[in-house]
N, C-alpha and C positions, 0 to 999 in steps of 0.2 A: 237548570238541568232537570230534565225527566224524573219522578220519584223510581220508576220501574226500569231506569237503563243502568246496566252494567258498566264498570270502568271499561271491561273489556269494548263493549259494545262502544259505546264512549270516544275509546281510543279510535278503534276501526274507523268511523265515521270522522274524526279528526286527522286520521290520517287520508282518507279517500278525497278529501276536499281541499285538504293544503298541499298534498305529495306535488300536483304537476306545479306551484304556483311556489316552494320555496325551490323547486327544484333548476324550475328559470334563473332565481332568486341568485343560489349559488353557482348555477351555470356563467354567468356574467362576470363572476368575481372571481372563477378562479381558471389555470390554464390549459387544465386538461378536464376530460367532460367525466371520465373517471372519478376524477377528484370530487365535483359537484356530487356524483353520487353519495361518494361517502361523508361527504357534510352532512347531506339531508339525511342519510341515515343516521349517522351519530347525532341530528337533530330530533332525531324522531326515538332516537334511545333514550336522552336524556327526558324528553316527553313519557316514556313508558315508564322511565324510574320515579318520576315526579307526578305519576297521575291524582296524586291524592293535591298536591297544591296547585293543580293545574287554576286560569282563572275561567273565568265565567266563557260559556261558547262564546259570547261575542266579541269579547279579548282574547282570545286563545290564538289567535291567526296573528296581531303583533308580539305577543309573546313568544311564539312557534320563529316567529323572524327575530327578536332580539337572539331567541336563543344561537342562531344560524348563526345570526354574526359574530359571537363569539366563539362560535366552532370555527369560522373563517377566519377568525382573528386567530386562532390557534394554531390552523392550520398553516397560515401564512406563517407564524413565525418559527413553526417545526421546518419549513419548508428552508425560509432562511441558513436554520441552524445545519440542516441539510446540507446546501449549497456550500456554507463556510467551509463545513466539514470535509465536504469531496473535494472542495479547492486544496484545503492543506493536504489534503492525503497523494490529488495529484503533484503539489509540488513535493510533498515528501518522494513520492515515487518516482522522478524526472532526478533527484540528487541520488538516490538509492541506487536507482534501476542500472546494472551491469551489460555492457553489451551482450550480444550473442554467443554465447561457449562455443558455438560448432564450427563460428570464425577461426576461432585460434587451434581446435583439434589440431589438424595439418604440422606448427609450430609446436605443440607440445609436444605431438608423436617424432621430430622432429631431437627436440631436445633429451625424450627420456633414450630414442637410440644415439643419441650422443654420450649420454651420462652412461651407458651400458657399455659402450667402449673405453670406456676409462676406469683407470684403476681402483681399489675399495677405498682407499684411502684420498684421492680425489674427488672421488662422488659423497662420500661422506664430508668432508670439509666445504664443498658447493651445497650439499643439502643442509647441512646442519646451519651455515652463516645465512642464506638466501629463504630457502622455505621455511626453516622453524625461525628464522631472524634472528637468529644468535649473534652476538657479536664475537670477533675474532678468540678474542681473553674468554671470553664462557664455554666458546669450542674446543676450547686448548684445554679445559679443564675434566670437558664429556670426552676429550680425545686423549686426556694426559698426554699433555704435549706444552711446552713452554709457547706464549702468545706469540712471539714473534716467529715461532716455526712452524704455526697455523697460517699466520698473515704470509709469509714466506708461500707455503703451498696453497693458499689461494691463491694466489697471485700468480702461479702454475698452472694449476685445476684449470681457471677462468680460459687461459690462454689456450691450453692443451681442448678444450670445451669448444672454443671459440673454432679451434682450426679442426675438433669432429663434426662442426658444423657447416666447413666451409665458409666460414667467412675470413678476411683478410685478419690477421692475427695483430698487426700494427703497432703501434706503443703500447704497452702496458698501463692501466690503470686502472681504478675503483668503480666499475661498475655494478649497482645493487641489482638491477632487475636481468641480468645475464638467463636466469633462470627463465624470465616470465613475459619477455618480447623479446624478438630480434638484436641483435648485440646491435649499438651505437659505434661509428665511428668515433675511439677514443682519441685526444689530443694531452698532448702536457700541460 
């Protein structure tokens, strides 16, 4: 190295000579041309933090390339850890993901003028078992009411529900989602 050249200077000139030649370098090995960009940059960072051990100008061009491929090597396996990552997150979100709400408006507006024709004590016994999930014995308790005359008036509520909605009233039975889709054809 020159006694009168600058690291600064130094560098410029290290950089003007190898920028288009790692630039190839990392263009080959990676997928997008983007990405090569930012190799060589982050190559050429770690060159500006390390000018003091840089080695001799006429090693400094495989040095400039060792260093690349371990930005490529990094890069590759951020990239990996990427791709893992978006994979769980879409299968998390394929289990999670709820249909459309604006499907079901029609049905819900549907059900709440059903529940509005029916008496307090009805609507209270279908909300309280259905939407807060109560079971029968817990409602009996928030309604002071023996369990079996809760299970009794649900079993009213449902039917009396069933036929503000129009649908065929039929046998009587345990249906939990009465509230939250279309009633089922119940059977014995």
């Amino acid at each position: 190295m020159e006694q009168d050249v600058t690291p600064a200077t130094r560098f410029r000139r290290l950089y003007a000579a190898n920028f288009e030649p790692l630039l190839a370098y990392a263009t080959r090995r990676v997928e997008q041309p983007e990405d090569a960009a930012d190799v060589v940059a982050e190559t050429f960072l770690v060159a500006w933090r390390r000018a003091a051990e840089l080695p001799p100008d006429d090693e400094v061009r495989l040095w400039l390339y060792g260093v690349a491929r371990r930005v490529l090597a990094n890069h590759h396996r951020g990239g990996a850890r990427r791709d893992r990552l978006g994979e769980r997150l879409r299968q998390r979100l394929r289990v999670t993901s709820s249909p459309d709400p604006g499907t079901e408006v029609p049905e819900r507006l549907a059900v709440q003028q059903a529940l509005a024709r029916l008496g307090d004590l009805d609507r209270e016994v279908l909300t309280l078992t259905i939407w807060e999930g109560l079971e029968p014995r817990e409602a009996a308790v928030v309604l002071k009411l023996t369990p079996e005359a809760v299970r009794t008036r649900l079993t009213r509520a449902r039917a009396r529900l069933r036929t503000a909605l129009g649908h065929d009233v039929g046998p009587s039975g345990h249906v939990l989602d009465v509230m939250t889709a279309r009633p089922q054809k119940e059977g014995r």
